[in-house]
N, C-alpha and C positions, 0 to 999 in steps of 0.2 A: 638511365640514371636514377628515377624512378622507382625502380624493383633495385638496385643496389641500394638507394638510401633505404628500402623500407627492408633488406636483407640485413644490412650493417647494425637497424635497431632492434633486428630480434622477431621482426616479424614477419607474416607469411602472407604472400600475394597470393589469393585465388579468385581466378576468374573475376579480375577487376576491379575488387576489393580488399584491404587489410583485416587479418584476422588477428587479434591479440590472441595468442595461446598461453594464458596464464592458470596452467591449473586445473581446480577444483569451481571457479568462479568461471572459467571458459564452459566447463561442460555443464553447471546452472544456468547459465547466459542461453545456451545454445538448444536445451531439450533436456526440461524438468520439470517435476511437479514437488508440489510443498504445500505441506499443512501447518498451520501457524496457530496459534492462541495470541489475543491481544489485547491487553489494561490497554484503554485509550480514555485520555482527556480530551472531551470536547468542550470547547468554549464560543461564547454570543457573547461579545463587550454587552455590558449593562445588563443582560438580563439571564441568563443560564448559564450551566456550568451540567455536562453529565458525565460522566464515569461508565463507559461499558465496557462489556466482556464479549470481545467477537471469535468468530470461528472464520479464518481467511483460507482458502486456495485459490493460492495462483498456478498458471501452467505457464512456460514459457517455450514457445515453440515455434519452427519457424526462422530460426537464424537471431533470434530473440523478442519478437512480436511476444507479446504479454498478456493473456487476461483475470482479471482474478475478480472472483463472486464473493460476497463477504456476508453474514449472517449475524448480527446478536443482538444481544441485553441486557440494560443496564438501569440506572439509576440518575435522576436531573434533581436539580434544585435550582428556582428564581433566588439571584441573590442582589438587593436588598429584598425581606419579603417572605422568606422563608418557605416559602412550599416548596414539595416535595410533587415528583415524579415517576415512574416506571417507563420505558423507554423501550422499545423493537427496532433494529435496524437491520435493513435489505439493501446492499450496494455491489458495484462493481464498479475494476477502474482495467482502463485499457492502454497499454503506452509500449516499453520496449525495454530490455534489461540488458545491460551495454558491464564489462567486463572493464575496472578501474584498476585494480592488482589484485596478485596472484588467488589473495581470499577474499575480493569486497568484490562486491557489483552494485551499481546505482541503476535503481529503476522510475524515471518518470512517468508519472501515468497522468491522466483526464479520470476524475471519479463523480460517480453521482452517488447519492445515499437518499434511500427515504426512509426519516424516521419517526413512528407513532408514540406519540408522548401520552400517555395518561395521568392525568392529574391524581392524588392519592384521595379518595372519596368522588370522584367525579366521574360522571359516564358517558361522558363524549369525549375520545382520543381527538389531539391534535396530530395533525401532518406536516411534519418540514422536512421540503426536497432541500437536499444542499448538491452543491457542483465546483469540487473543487481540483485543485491541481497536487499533487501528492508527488513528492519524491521521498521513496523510501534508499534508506542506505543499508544492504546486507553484508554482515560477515558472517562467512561460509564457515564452523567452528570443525571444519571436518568432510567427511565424504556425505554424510546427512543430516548432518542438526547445522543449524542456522541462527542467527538472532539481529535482529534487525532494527533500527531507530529510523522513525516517519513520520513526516510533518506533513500536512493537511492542510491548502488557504484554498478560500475561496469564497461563494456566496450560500445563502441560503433564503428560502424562500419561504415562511409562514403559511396556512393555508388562509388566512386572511390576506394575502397578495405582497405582507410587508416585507421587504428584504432585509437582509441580515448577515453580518460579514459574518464568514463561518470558519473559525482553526481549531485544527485539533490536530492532536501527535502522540504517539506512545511507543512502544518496543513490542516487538513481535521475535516469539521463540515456537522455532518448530522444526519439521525434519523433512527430507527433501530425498527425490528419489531421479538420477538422472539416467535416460539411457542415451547420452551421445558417448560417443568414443573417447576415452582419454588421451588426452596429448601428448 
């Protein structure tokens, strides 16, 4: 009854499991890699706001298990207050890329980021780890380019031990290279 219901909507029973075959999104889901650029606005209620420029890959592999290493630099400023910053970030977020329709796929992931803030005139860099939960939404614009909206919540952490709720989100455009099989 079972494999009839899940025949009737189109889908394909293997070895135990449902596999959505939609696609351009099914064979990114299933075993791919992509390089991305990404404006991202980070924000700290009450006290900063930064603007960076990262370099993301992700590889999704595995039936959709996900990891992606994330790289860049940007720009902060305390508002009220006005100073300025320069900013480095080192992250990676680990989670699973799951096939929504034919060209979207959502990926929830777990991220961590650590990032060093320099004050403009000042010589000792700040450190704030953040750890947030990220679902990004991609749509597939084709066989390898990509573009994506992603939201960022979570905490972060001062290297003076204070915490600090931490969101950020931006769009990510890039191009992706998959070798599963087409559908």
């Amino acid at each position: 009854m079972f494999t009839a219901l899940l025949l009737a909507l189109g889908l394909r029973a293997r070895t135990g499991y449902a596999q959505v075959e939609w696609g351009e999104a099914a064979r990114y889901a299933r075993r791919s890699v992509s390089v991305m650029a990404t404006p991202e606005l980070s924000l700290s209620p009450g006290f900063t706001a930064r603007l960076l420029l990262d370099a993301t890959l992700r590889v999704n592999a595995w039936g959709g298990f996900t990891v992606q290493p994330r790289v860049g630099v940007g720009a902060g400023g305390t508002f009220p207050g006005g100073g300025v910053a320069v900013a480095a970030r080192f992250g990676a977020g680990v989670g699973g890329t799951f096939t929504v329709h034919r060209s979207v796929a959502l990926s929830p992931m777990l991220g961590y980021d650590l990032f060093l803030l320099g004050a403009v005139g000042s010589v000792t860099p700040s450190l704030i780890h953040r750890a947030t939960i990220e679902l990004p939404v991609t749509l597939l614009l084709g066989a390898h380019a990509l573009a994506e909206l992603y939201l960022q919540a979570g905490l972060g952490v001062v290297e003076s031990g204070a915490l600090d709720l931490g969101l950020g989100g931006g769009i990510r455009f890039g191009i992706t290279f998959s070798s599963a099989p087409r559908p």
